[in-house]
SEMI-472164 format. One record per residue (C-alpha): residue in one letter; residue number from 0; x negated, z, y negated. Coordinates in nm, 3 decimals, m for minus. Example, Ala and Ser with C-alpha at 12.3 -4.5 7.8 and 13.67 -1.06 7.14 Angstrom:
! residues 2
<code = A pos = 0 xx = m1.230 zz = 0.780 yy = 0.450>
<code = S pos = 1 xx = m1.367 zz = 0.714 yy = 0.106>
//
This chain:
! residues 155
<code = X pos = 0 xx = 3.909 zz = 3.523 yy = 8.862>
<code = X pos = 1 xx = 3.551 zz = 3.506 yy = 8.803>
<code = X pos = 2 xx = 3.620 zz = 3.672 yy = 8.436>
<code = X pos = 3 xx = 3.779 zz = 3.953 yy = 8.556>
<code = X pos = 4 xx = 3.569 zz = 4.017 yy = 8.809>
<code = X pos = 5 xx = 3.230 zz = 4.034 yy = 8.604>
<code = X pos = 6 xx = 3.363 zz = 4.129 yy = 8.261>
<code = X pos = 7 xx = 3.682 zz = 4.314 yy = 8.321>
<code = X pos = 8 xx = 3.643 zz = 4.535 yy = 8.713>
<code = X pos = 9 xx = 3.311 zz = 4.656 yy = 8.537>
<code = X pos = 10 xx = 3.506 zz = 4.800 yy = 8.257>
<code = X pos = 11 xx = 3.795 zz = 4.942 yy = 8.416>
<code = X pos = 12 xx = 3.546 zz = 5.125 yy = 8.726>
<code = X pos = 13 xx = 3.316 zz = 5.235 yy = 8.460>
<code = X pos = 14 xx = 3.565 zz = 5.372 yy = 8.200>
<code = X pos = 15 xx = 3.754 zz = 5.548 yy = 8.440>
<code = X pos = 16 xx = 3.476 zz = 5.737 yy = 8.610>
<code = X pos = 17 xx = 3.373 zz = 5.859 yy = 8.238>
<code = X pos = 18 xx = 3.756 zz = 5.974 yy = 8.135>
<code = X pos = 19 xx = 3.719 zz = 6.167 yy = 8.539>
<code = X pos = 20 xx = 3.423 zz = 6.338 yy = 8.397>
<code = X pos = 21 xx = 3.524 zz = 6.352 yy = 7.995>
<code = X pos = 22 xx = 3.862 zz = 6.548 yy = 8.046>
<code = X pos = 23 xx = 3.768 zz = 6.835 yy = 8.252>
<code = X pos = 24 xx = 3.437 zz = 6.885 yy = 7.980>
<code = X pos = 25 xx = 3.616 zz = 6.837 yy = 7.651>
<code = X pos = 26 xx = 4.005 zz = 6.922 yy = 7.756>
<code = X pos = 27 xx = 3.931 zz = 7.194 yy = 8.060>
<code = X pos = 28 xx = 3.994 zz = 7.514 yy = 7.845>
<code = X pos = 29 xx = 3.690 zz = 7.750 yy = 7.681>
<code = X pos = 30 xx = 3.845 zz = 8.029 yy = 7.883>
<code = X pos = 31 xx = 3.843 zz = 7.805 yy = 8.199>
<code = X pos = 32 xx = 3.451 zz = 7.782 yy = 8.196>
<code = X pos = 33 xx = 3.298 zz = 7.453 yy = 8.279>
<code = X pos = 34 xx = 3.424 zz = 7.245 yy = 8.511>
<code = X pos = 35 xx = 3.354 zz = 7.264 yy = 8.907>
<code = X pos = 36 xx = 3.026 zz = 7.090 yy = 8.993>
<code = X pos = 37 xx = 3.167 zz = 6.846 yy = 9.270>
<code = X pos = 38 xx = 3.425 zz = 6.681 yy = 8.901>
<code = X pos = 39 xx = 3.048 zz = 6.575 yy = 8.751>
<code = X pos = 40 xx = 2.879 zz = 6.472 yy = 9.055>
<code = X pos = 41 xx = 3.086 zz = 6.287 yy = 9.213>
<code = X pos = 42 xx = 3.206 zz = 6.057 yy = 8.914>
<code = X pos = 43 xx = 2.832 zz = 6.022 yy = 8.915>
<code = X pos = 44 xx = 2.754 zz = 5.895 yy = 9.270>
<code = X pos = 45 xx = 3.028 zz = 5.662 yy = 9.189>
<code = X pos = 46 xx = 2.879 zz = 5.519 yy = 8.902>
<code = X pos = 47 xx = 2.525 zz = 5.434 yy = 9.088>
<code = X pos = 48 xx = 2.735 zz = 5.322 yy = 9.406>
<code = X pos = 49 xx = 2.967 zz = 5.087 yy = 9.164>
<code = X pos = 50 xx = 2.678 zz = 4.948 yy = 8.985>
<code = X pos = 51 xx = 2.448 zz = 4.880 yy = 9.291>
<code = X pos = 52 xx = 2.752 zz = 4.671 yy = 9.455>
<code = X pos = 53 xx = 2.830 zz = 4.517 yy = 9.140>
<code = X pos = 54 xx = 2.451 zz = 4.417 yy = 9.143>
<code = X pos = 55 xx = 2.496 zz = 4.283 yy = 9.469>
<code = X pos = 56 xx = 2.793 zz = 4.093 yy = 9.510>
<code = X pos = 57 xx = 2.987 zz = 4.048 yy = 9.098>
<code = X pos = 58 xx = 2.698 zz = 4.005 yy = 8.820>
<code = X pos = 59 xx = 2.524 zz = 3.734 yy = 8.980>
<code = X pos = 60 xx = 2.820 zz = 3.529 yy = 8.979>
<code = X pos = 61 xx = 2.761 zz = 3.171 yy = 8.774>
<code = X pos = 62 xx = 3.136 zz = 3.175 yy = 8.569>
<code = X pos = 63 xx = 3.235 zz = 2.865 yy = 8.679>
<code = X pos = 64 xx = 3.120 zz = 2.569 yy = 8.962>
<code = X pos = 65 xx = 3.319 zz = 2.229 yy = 8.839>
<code = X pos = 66 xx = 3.353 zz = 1.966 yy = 9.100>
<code = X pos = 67 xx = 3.249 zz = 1.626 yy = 9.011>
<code = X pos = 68 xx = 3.235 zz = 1.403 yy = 9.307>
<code = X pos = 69 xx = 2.861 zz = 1.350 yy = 9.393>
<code = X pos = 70 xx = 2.766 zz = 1.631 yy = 9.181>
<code = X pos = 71 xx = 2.869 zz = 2.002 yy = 9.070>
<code = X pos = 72 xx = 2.842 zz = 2.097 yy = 8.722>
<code = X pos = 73 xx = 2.751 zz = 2.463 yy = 8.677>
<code = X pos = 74 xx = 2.826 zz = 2.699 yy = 8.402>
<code = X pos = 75 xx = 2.704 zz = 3.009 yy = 8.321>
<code = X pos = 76 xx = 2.737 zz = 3.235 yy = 7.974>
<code = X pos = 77 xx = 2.721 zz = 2.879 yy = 7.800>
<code = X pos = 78 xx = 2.456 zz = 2.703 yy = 7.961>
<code = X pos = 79 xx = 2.537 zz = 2.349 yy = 8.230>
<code = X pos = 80 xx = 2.346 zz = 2.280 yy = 8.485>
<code = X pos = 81 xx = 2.427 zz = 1.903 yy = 8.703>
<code = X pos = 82 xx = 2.347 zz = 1.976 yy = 9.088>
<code = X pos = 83 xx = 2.337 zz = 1.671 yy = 9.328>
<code = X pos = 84 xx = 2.518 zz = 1.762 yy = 9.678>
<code = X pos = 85 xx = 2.216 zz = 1.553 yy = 9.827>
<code = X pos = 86 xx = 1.993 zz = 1.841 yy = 9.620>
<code = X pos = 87 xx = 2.214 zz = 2.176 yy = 9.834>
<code = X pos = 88 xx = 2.032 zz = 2.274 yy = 10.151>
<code = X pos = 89 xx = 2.277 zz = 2.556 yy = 10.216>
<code = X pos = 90 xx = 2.659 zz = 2.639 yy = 10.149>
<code = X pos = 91 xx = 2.753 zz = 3.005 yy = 10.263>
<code = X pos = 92 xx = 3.062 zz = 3.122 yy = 10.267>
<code = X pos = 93 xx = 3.231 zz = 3.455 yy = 10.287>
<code = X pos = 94 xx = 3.612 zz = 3.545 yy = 10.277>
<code = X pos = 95 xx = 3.560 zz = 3.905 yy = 10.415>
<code = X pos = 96 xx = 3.417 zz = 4.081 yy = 10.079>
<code = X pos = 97 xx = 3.586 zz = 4.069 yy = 9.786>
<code = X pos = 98 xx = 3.524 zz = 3.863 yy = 9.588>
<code = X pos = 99 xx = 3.520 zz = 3.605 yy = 9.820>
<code = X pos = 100 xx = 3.189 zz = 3.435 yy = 9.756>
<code = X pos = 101 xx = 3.013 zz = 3.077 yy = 9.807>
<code = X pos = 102 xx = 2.649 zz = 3.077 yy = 9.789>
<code = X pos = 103 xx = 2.429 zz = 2.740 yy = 9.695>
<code = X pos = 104 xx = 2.098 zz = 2.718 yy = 9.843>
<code = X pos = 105 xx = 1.928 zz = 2.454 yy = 9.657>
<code = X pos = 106 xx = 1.602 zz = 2.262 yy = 9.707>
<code = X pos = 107 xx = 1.476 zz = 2.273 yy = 9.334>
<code = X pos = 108 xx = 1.540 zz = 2.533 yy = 9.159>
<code = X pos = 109 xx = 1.754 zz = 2.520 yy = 8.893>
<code = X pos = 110 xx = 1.834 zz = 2.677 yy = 8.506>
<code = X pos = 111 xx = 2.029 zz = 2.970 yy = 8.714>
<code = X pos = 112 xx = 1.789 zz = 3.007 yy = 9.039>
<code = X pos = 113 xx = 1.800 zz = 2.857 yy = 9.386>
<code = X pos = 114 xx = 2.077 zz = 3.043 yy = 9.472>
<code = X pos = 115 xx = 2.359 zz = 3.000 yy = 9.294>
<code = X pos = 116 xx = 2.684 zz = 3.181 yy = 9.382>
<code = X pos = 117 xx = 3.057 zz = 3.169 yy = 9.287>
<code = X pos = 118 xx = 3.380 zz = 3.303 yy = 9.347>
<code = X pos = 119 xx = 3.583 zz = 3.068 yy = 9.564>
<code = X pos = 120 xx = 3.880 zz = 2.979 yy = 9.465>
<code = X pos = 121 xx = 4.147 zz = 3.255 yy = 9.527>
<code = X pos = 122 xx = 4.367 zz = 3.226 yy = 9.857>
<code = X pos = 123 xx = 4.741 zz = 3.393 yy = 9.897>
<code = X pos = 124 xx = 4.649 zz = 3.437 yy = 10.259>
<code = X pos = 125 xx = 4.345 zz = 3.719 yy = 10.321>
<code = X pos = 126 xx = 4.007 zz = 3.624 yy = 10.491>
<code = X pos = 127 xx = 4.131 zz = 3.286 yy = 10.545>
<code = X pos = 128 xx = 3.956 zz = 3.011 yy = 10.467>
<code = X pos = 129 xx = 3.952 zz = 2.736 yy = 10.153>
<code = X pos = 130 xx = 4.022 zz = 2.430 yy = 10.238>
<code = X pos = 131 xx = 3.830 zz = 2.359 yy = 9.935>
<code = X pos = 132 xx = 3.524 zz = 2.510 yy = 9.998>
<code = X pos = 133 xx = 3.547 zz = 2.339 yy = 10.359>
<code = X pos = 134 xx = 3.556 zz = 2.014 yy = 10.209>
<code = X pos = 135 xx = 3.290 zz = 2.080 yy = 9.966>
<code = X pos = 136 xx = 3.094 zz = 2.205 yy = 10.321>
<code = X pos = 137 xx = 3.149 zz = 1.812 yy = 10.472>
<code = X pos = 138 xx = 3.041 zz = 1.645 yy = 10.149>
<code = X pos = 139 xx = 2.720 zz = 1.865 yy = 10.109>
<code = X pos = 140 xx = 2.670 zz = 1.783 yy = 10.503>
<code = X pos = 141 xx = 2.709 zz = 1.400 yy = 10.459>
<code = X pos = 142 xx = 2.541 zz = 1.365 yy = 10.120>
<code = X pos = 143 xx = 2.203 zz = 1.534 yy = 10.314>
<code = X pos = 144 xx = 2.281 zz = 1.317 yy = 10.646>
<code = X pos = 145 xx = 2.238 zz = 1.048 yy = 10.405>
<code = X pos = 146 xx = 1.957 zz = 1.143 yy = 10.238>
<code = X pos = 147 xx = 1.744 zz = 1.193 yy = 10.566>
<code = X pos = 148 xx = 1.840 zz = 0.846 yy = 10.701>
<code = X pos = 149 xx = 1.743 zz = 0.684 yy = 10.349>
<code = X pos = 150 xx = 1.384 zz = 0.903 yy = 10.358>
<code = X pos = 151 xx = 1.369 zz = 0.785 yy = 10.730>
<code = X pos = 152 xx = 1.097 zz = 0.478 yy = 10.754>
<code = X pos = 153 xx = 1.235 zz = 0.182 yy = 10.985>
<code = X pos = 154 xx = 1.044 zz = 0.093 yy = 11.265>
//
């Protein structure tokens, strides 16, 4: 889903905002005059609207998060990154915006940033949780348990 949500949803808002505002100024009619104000503007306010929560929430999106045990692999437009769970200080996880995203805080960052978000894998039931990304949750929790006990001197 992560393809269609950064390459394709982009193309389909944006096109159809400019046909909304191309068809009333090349097919509206010379005798018509120029189209009503509010069939430009609006199209418009769309456009910055679309863009600033595609910004926020689709084109930051790493295309795909691989799981691999003790480690995630991480791909984005044809680079790999290997991530240690010990290495995550964070996992956030939202199912109420769409797409439904899971944020990485790491400790070091990485090729990507220290945050790197993904879509989580698509659910048939709304806002309910992945029982995916709740596992993923308990391994990140135990691999850093584990790591504080081993940086933990004896006495």
């Amino acid at each position: 889903m992560t393809f269609f949500y950064k390459r394709i949803f982009p193309i389909f808002w944006f096109g159809f905002l400019i046909l909304f505002i191309a068809i009333p100024l090349f097919f509206g009619g010379v005798r018509d005059g120029p189209p009503p104000f509010p069939f430009l503007v609006v199209p418009l306010i769309m456009m910055g609207f679309g863009y600033f929560i595609m910004k926020k929430l689709v084109f930051d999106l790493v295309d795909e998060v691989w799981d691999e045990g003790e480690t995630l692999l991480i791909r984005n437009r044809g680079e790999e990154e290997h991530v240690a769970l010990r290495d995550i200080k964070n996992v956030s996880y939202s199912t109420v915006i769409n797409p439904p995203r899971v944020t990485l805080s790491v400790r070091q960052p990485t090729t990507f940033s220290d945050q790197i978000a993904f879509v989580a894998p698509v659910r048939l039931v709304p806002f309910s949780t992945s029982p995916i990304i709740n596992d993923l949750i308990e391994r990140v929790d135990r691999a850093r348990q584990s790591r504080s006990e081993a940086s933990v001197p004896p006495n």
